[in-house]
C-alpha positions as a LaTeX table, in Angstrom:
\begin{tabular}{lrrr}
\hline
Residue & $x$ (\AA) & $y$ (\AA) & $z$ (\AA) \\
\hline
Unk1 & 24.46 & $-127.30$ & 51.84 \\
Unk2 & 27.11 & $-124.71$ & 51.62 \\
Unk3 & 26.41 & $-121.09$ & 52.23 \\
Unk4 & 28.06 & $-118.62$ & 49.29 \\
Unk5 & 28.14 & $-114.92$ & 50.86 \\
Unk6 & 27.48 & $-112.53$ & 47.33 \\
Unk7 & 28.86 & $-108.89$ & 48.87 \\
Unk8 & 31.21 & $-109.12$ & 45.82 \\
Unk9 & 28.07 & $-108.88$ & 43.26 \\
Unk10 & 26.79 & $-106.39$ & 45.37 \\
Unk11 & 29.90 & $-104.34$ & 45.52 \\
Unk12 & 30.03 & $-104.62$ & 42.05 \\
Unk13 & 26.60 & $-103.57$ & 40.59 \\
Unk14 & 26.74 & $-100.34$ & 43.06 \\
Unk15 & 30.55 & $-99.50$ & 41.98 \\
Unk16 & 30.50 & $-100.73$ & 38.25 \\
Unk17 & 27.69 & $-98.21$ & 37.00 \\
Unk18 & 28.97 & $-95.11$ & 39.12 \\
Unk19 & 32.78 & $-95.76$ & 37.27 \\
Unk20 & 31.22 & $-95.86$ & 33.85 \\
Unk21 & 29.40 & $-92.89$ & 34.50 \\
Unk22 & 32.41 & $-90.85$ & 35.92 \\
Unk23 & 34.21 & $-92.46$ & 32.38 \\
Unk24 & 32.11 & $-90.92$ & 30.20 \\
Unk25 & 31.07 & $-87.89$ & 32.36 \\
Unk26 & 35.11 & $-87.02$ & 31.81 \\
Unk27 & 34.82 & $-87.99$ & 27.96 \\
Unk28 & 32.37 & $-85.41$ & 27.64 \\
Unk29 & 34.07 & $-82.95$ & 29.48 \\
Unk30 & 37.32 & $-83.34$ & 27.66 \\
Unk31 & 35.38 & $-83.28$ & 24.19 \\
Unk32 & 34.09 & $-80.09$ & 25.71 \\
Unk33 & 37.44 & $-78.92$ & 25.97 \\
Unk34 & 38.95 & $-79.63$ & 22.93 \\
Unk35 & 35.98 & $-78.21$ & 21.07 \\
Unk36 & 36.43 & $-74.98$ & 22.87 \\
Unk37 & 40.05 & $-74.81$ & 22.11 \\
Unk38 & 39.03 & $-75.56$ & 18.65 \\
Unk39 & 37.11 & $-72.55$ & 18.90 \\
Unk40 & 39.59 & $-70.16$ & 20.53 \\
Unk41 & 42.22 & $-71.20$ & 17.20 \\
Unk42 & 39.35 & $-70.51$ & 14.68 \\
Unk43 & 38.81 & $-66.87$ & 16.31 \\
Unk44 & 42.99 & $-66.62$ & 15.92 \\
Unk45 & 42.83 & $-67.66$ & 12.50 \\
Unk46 & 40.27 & $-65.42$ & 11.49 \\
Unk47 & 41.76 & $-62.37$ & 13.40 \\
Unk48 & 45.23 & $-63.06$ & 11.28 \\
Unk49 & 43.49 & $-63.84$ & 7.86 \\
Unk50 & 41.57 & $-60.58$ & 8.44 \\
Unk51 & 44.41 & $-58.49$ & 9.83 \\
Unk52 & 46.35 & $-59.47$ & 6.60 \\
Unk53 & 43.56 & $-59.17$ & 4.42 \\
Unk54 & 42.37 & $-55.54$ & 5.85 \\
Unk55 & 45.34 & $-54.48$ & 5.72 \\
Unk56 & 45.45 & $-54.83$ & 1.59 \\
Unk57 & 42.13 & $-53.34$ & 0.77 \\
Unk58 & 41.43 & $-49.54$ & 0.16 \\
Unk59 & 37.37 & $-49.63$ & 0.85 \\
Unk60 & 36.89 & $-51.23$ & 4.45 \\
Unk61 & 33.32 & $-52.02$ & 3.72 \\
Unk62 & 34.94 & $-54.09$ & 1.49 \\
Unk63 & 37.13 & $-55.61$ & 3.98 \\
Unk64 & 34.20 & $-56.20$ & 6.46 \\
Unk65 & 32.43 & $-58.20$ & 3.64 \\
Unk66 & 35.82 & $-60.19$ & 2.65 \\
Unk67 & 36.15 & $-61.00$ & 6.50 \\
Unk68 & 32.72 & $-61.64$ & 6.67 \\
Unk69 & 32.57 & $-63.78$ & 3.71 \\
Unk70 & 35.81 & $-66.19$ & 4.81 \\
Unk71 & 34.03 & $-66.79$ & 8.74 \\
Unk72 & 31.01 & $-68.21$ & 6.97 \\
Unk73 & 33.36 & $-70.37$ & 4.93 \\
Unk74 & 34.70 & $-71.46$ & 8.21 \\
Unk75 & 34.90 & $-75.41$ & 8.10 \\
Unk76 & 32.56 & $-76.42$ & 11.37 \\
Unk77 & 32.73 & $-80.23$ & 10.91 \\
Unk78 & 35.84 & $-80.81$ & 12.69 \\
Unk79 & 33.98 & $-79.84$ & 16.11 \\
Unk80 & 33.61 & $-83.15$ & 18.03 \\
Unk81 & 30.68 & $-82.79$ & 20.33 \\
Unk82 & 28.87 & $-79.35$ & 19.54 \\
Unk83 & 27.19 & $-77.01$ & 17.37 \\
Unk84 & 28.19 & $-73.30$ & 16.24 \\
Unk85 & 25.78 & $-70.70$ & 17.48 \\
Unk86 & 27.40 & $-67.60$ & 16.25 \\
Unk87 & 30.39 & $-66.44$ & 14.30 \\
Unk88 & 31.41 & $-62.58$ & 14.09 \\
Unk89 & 33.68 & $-60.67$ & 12.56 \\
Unk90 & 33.73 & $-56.87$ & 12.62 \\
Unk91 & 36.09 & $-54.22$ & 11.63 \\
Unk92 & 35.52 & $-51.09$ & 14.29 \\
Unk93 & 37.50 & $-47.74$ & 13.85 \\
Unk94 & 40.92 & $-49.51$ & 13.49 \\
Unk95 & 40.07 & $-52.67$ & 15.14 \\
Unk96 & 38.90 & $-56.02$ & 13.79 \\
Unk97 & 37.02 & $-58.17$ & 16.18 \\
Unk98 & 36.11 & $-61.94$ & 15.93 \\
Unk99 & 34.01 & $-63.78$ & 18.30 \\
Unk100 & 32.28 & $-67.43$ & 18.61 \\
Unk101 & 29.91 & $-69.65$ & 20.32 \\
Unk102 & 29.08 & $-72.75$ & 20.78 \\
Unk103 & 26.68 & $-75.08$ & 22.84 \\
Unk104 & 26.89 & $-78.61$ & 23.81 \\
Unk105 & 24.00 & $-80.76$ & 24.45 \\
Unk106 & 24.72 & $-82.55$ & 27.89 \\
Unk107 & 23.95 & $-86.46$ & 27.34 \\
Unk108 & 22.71 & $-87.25$ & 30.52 \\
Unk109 & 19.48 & $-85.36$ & 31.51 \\
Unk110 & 19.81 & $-84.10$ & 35.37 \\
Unk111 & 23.45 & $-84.19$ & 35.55 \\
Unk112 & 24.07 & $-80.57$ & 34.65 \\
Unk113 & 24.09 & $-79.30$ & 37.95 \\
Unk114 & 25.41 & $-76.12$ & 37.87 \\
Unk115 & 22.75 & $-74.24$ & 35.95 \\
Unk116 & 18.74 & $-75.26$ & 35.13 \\
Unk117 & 18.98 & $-76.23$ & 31.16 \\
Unk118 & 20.97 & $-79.19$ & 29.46 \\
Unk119 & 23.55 & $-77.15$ & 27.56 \\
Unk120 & 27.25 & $-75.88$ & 28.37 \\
Unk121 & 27.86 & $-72.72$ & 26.54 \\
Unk122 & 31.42 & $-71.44$ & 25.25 \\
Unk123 & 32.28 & $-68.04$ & 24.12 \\
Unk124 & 35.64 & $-66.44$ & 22.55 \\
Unk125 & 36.66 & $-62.81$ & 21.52 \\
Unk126 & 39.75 & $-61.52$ & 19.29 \\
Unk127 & 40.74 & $-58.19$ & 19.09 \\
Unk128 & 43.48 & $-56.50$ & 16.81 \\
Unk129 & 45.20 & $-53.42$ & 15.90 \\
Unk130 & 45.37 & $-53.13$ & 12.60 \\
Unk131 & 48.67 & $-51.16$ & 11.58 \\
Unk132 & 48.84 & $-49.01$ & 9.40 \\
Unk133 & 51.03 & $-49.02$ & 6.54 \\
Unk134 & 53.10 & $-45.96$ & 7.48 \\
Unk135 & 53.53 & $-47.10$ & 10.97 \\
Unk136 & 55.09 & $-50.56$ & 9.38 \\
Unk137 & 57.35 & $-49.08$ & 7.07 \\
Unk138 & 58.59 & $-46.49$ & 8.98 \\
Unk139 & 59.56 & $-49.77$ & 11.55 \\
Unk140 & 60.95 & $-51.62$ & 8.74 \\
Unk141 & 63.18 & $-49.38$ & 7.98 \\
Unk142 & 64.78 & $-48.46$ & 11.65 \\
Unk143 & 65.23 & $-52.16$ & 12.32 \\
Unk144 & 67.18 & $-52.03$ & 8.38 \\
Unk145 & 69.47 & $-49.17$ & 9.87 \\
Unk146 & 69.84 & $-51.08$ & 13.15 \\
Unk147 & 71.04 & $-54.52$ & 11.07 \\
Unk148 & 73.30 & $-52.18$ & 8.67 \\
Unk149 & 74.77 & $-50.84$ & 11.67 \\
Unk150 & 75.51 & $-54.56$ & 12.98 \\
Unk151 & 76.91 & $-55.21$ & 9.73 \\
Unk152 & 78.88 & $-52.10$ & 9.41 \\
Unk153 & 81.13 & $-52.72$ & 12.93 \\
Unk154 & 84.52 & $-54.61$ & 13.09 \\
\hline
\end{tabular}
């Protein structure tokens, strides 16, 4: 009878689980990260959109409630792995603000070692300026002089 040596099933059920596991522990991270950059364009969009929109409207309480109005409207589905937890949107003295949160449930029970609870949190914050209308016209019209002055020279 022939002896058969088995170190290669060995090797394998000892190496084969920890791969998988690193696999999808860097699936979840990089859904993490994409959802978080997801986030930090959705705070940019609503910072522009608001800007613009701010910018046209004579009551700001009516501008807070337009700006508040369009981040509830915000389409969330497009977030891979986690959930919204808050969306703000504030218009303070002459700045508007937008921030955001989310959480992600972490799959794997235990393997969240760097804090107690199952859940990696993201946050993101926006602040503009708005300008004000005689501050952009008054620009407008020096960069016009400036380009009439290019045109002007032989």
């Amino acid at each position: 009878m022939k002896r058969q040596q088995g170190y290669f099933t060995v090797e394998a059920a000892l190496v084969l689980p920890v791969t998988i596991s690193a696999m999808l522990f860097g699936i979840c991270l990089f859904c993490f990260q994409y959802d978080r950059c997801l986030l930090d364009q959705d705070m940019g969009y609503l910072l522009i959109w608001s800007s613009m929109t701010a910018d046209r409207q004579d009551n700001l309480q009516d501008a807070e409630n337009l700006m508040k109005r369009k981040a509830a409207e915000l389409y969330q589905d497009k977030y891979v792995s986690w959930k919204m937890t808050e969306i703000d949107i504030r218009l303070e003295k002459n700045q508007i603000c937008a921030a955001g949160g989310g959480e992600l449930l972490f799959p794997a029970p235990g393997w969240n070692i760097w804090n107690g609870d199952n859940t990696w949190e993201a946050r993101t914050s926006c602040r503009k300026s708005r300008l004000s209308p005689v501050f952009y016209i008054r620009q407008f019209n020096k960069i016009k002089e400036l380009a009439q002055k290019q045109n002007e020279r032989p």
